[in-house]
LUMDO-717159 format. One record per atom (N, C-alpha, C, CB): x, y, z; residue number from 1. Coordinates in Angstrom, 2 decimals. Glycine has a CB too. Layout:
N
ATOM       xx       yy       zz  doro
ATOM        X        Y        Z   NUM
...
This chain:
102
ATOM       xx       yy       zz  doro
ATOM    38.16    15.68    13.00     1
ATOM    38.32    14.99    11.75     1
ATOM    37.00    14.27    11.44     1
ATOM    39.52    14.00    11.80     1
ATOM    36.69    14.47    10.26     2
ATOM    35.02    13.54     9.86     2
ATOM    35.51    12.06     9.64     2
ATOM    34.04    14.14     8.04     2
ATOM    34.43    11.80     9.74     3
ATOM    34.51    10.32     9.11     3
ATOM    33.98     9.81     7.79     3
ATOM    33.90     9.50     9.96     3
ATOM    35.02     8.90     7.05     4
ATOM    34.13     9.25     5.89     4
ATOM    32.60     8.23     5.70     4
ATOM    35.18     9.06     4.50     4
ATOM    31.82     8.16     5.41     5
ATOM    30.39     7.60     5.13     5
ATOM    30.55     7.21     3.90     5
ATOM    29.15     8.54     5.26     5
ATOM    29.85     5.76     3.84     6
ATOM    29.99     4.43     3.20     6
ATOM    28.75     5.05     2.06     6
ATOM    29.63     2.80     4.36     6
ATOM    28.99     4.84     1.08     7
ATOM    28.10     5.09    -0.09     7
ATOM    26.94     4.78     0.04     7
ATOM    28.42     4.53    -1.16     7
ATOM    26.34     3.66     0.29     8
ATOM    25.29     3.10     0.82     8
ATOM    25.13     3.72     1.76     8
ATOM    25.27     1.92     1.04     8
ATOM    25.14     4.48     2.39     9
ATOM    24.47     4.91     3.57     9
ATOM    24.24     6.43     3.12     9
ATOM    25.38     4.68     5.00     9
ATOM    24.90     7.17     2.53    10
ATOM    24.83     8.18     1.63    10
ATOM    23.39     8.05     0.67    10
ATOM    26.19     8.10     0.79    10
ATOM    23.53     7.21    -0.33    11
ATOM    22.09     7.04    -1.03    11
ATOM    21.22     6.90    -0.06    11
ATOM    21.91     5.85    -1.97    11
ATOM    20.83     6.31     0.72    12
ATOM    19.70     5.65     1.51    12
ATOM    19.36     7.09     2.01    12
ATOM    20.10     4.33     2.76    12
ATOM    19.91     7.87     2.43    13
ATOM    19.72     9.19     2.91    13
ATOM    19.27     9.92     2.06    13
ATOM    20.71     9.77     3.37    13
ATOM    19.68     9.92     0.90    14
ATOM    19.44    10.97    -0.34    14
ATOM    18.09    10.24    -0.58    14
ATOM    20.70    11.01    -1.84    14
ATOM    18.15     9.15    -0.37    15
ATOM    16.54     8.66    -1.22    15
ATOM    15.47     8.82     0.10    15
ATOM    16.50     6.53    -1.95    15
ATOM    15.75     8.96     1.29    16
ATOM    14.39     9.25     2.21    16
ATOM    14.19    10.80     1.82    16
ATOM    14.62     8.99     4.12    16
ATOM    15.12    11.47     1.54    17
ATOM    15.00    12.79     1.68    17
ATOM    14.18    13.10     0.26    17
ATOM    16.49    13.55     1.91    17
ATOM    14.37    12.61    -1.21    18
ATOM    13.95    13.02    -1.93    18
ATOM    12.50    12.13    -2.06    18
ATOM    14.90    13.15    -2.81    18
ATOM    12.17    10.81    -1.28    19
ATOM    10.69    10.82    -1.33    19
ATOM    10.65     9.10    -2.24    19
ATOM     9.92    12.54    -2.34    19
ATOM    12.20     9.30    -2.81    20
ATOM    12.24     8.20    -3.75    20
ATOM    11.84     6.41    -3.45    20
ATOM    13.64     8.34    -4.14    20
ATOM    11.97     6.47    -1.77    21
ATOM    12.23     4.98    -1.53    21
ATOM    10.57     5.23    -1.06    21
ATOM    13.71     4.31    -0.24    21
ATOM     9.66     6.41    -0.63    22
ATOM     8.33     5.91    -0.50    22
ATOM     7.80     5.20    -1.81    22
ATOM     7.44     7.06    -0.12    22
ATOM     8.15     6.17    -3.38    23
ATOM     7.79     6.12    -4.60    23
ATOM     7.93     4.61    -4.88    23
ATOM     8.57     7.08    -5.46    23
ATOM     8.60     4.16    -4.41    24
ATOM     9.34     2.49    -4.80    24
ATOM     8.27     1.82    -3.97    24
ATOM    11.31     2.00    -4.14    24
ATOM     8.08     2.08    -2.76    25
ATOM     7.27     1.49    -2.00    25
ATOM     5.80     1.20    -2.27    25
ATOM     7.39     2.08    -1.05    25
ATOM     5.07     2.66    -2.94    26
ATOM     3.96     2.61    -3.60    26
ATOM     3.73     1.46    -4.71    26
ATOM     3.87     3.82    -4.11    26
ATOM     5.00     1.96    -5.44    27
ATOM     4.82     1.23    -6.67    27
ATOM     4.87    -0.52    -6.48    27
ATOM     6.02     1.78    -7.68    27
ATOM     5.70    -1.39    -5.42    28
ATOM     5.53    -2.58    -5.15    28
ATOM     4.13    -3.02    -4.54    28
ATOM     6.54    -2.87    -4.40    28
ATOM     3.47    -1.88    -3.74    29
ATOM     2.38    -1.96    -3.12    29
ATOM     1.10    -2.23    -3.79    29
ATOM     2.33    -0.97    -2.51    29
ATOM     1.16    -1.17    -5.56    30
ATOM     0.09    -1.39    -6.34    30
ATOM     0.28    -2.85    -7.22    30
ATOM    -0.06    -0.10    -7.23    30
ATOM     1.93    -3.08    -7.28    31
ATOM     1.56    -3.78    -8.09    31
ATOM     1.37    -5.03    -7.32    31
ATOM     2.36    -3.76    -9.15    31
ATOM     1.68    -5.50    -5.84    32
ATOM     1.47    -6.59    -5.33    32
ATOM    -0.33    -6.85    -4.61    32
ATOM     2.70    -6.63    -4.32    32
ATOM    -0.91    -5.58    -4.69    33
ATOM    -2.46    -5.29    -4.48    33
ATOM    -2.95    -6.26    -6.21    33
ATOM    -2.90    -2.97    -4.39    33
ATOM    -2.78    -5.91    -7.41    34
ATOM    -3.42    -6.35    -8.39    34
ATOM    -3.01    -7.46    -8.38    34
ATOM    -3.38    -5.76    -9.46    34
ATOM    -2.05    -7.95    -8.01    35
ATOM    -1.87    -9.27    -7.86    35
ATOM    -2.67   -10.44    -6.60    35
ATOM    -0.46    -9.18    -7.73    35
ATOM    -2.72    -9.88    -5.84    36
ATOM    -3.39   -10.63    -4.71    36
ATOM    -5.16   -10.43    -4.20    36
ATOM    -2.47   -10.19    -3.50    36
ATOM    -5.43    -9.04    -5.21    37
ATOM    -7.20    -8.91    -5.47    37
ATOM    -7.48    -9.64    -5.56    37
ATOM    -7.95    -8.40    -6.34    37
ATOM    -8.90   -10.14    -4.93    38
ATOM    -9.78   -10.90    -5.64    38
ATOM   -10.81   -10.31    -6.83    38
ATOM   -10.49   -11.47    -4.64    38
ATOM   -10.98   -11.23    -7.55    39
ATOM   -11.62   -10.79    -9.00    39
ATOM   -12.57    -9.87    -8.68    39
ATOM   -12.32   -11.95    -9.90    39
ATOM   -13.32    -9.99    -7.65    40
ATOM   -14.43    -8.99    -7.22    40
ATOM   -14.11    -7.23    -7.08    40
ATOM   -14.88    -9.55    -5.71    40
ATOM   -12.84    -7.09    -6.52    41
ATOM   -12.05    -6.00    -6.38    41
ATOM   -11.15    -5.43    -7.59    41
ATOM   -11.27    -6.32    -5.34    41
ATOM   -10.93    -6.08    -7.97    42
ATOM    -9.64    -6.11    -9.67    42
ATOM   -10.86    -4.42    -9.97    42
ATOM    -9.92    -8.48   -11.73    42
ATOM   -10.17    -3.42   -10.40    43
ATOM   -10.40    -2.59   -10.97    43
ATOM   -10.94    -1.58    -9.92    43
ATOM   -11.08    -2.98   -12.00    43
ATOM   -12.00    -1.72    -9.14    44
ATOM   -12.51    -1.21    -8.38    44
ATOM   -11.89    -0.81    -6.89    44
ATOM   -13.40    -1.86    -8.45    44
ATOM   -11.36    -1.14    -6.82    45
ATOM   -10.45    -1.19    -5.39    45
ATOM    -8.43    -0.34    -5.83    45
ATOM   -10.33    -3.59    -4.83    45
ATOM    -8.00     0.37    -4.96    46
ATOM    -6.84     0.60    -4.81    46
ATOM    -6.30     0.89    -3.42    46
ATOM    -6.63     1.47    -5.61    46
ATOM    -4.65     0.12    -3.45    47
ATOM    -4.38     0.61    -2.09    47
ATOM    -3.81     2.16    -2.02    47
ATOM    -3.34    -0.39    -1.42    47
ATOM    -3.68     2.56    -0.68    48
ATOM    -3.37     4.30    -0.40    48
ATOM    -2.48     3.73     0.39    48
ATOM    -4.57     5.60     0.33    48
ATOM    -2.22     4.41     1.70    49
ATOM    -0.86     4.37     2.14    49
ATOM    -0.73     3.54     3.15    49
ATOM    -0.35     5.55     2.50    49
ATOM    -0.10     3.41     3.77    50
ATOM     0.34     2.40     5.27    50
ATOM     0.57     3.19     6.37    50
ATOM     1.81     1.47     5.18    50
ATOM    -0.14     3.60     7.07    51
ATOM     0.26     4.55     8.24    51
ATOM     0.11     3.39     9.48    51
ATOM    -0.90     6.10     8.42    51
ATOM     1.41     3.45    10.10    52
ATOM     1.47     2.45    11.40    52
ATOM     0.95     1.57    11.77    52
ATOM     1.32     2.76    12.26    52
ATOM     1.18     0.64    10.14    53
ATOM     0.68    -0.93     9.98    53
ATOM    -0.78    -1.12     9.24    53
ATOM     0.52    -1.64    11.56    53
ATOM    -1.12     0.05     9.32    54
ATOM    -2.77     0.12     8.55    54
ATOM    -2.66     0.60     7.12    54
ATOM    -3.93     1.31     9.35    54
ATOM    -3.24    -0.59     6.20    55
ATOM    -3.01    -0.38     4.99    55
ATOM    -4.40     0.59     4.61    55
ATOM    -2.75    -1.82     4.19    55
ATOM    -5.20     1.65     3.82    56
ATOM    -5.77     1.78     3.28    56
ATOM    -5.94     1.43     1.81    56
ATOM    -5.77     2.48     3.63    56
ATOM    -7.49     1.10     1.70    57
ATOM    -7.79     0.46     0.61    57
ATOM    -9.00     1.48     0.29    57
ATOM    -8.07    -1.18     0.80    57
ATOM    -8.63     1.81    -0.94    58
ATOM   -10.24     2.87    -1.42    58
ATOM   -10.96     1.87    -2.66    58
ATOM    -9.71     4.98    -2.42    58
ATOM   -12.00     1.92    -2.45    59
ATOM   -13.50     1.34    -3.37    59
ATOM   -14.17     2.46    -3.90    59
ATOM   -14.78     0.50    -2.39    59
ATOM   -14.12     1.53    -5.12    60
ATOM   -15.40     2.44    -5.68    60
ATOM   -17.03     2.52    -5.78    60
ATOM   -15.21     2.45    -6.76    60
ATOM   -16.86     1.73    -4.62    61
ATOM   -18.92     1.94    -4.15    61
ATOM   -18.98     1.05    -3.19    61
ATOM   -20.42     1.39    -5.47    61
ATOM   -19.81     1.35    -2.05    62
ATOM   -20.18     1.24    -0.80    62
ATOM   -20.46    -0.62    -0.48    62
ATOM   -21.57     2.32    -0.64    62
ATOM   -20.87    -0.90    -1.45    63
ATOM   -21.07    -2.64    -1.26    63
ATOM   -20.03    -2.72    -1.56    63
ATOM   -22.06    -3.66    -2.06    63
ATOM   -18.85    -2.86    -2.12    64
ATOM   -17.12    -3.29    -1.64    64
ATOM   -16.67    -2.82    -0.71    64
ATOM   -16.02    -2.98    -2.46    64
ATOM   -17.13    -2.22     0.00    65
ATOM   -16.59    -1.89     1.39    65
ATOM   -16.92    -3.66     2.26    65
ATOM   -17.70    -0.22     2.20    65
ATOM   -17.72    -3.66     2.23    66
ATOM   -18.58    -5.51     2.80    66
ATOM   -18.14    -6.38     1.91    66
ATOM   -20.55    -5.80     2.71    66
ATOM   -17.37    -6.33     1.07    67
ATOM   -17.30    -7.82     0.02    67
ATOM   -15.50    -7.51     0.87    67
ATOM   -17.69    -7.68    -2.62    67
ATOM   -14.92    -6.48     0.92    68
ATOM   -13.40    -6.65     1.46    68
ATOM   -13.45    -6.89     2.78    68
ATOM   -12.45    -5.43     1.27    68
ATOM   -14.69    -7.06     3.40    69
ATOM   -14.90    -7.74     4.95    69
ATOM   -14.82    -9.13     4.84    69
ATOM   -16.36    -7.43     5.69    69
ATOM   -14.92   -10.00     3.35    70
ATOM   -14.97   -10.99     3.62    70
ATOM   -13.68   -11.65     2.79    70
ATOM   -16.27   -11.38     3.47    70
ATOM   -12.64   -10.98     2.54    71
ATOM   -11.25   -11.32     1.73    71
ATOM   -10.32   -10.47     2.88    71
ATOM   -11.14   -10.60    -0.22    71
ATOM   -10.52   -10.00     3.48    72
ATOM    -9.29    -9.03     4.76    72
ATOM    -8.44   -10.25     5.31    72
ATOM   -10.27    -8.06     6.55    72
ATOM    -8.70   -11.20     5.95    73
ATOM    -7.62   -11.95     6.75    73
ATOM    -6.75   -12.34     5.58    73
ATOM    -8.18   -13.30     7.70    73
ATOM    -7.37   -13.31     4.18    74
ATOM    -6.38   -13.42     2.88    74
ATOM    -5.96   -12.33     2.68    74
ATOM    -6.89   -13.86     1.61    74
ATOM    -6.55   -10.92     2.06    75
ATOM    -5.60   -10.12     1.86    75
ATOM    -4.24    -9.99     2.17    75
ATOM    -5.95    -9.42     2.15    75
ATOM    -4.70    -9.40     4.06    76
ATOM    -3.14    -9.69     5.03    76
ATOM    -2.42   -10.49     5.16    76
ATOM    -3.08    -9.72     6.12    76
ATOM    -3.03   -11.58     4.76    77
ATOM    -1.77   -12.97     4.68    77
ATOM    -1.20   -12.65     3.37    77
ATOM    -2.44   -14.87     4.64    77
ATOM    -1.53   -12.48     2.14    78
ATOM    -0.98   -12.63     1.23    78
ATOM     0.11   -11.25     0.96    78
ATOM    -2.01   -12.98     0.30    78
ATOM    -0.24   -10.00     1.18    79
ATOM     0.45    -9.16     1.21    79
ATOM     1.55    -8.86     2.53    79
ATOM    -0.40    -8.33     0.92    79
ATOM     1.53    -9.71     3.10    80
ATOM     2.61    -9.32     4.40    80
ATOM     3.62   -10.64     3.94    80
ATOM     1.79    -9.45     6.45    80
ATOM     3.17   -11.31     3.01    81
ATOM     3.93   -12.35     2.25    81
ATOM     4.68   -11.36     0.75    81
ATOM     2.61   -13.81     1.72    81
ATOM     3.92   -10.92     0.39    82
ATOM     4.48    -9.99    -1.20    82
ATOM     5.31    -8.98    -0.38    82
ATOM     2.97    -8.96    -2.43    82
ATOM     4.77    -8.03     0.64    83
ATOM     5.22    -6.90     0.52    83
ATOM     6.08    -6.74     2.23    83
ATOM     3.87    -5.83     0.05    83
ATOM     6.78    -7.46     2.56    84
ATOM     7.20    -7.66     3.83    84
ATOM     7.41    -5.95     4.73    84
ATOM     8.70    -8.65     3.64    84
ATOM     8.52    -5.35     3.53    85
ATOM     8.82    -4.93     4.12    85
ATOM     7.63    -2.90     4.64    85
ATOM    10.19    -5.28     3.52    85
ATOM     6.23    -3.41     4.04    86
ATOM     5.29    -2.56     4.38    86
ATOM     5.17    -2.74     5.66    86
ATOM     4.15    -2.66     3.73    86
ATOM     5.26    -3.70     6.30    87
ATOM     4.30    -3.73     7.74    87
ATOM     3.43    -4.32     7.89    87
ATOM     3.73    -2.79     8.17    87
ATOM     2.53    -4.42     6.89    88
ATOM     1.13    -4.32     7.32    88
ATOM     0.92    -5.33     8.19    88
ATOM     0.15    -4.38     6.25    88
ATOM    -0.43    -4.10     8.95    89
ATOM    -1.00    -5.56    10.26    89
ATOM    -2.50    -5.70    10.28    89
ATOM    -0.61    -5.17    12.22    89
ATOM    -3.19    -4.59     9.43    90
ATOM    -4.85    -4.44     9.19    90
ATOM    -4.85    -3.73     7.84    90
ATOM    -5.77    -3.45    10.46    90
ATOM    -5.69    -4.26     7.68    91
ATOM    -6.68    -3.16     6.52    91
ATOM    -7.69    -2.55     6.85    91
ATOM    -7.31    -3.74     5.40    91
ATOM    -7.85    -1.11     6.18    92
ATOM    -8.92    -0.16     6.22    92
ATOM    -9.41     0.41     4.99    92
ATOM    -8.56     0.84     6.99    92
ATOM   -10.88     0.08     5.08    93
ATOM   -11.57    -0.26     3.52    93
ATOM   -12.52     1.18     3.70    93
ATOM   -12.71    -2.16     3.31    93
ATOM   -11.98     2.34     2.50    94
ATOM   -12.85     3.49     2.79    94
ATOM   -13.38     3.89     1.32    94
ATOM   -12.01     4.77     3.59    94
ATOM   -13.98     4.63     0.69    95
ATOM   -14.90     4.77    -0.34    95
ATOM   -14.26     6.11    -0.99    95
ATOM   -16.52     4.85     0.19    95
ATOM   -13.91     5.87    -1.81    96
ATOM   -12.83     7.01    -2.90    96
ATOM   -14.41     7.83    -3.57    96
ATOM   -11.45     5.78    -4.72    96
ATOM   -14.81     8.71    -3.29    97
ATOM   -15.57     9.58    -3.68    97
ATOM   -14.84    10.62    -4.73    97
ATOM   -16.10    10.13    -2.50    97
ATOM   -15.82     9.89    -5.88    98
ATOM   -15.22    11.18    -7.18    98
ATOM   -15.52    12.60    -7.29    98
ATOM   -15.71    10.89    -8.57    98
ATOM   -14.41    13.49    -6.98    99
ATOM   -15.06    14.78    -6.69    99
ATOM   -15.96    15.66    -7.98    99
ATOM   -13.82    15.67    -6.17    99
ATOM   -16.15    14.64    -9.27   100
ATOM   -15.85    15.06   -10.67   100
ATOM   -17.75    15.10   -10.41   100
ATOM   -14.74    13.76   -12.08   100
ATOM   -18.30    13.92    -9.71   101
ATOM   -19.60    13.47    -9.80   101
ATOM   -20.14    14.50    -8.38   101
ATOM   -19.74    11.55    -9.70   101
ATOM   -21.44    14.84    -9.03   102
ATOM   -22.65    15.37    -8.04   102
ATOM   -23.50    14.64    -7.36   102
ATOM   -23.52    16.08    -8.62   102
């Protein structure tokens, strides 16, 4: 005889499977990143994903790679405050190269 499964536990399943609860995740992630930038970063900077506590952060030119060396500990405080349930435990600041430019 099955058992029957609680609705909530049903969605939660349907939404890892279709990708939906990463999509949610992104989307709190960008919008709690523009919120906690510093003005120096606002535009130039975006976060990428969280792989096992490591947030990536892409720049758009090589001297913000060194200006997010000196906002990283705020960053992590402020986003492990916005975004709990990411993880995060470091940041990793890498250089978004436009494939459009030669």
């Amino acid at each position: 005889m099955n058992d029957p499964r609680s609705l909530g536990s049903l969605i939660t399943r349907l939404m890892a499977r279709t990708g939906y609860d990463r999509q949610q995740g992104s989307d709190a992630l960008r919008s709690a990143w523009s919120e906690v930038a510093p003005a120096s970063l606002q535009g130039s900077s975006q976060p990428g994903t969280v792989r096992r506590g490591v947030l990536e952060v892409f720049v758009s030119h090589s001297a913000l790679i060194q200006e997010m060396g000196f906002h990283k500990r705020e960053l992590l405080k402020k986003l492990q405050t916005k975004v709990p349930a990411e993880g995060i435990t470091d940041i990793r600041c890498r250089l978004l190269i436009d494939a459009g430019q030669d």
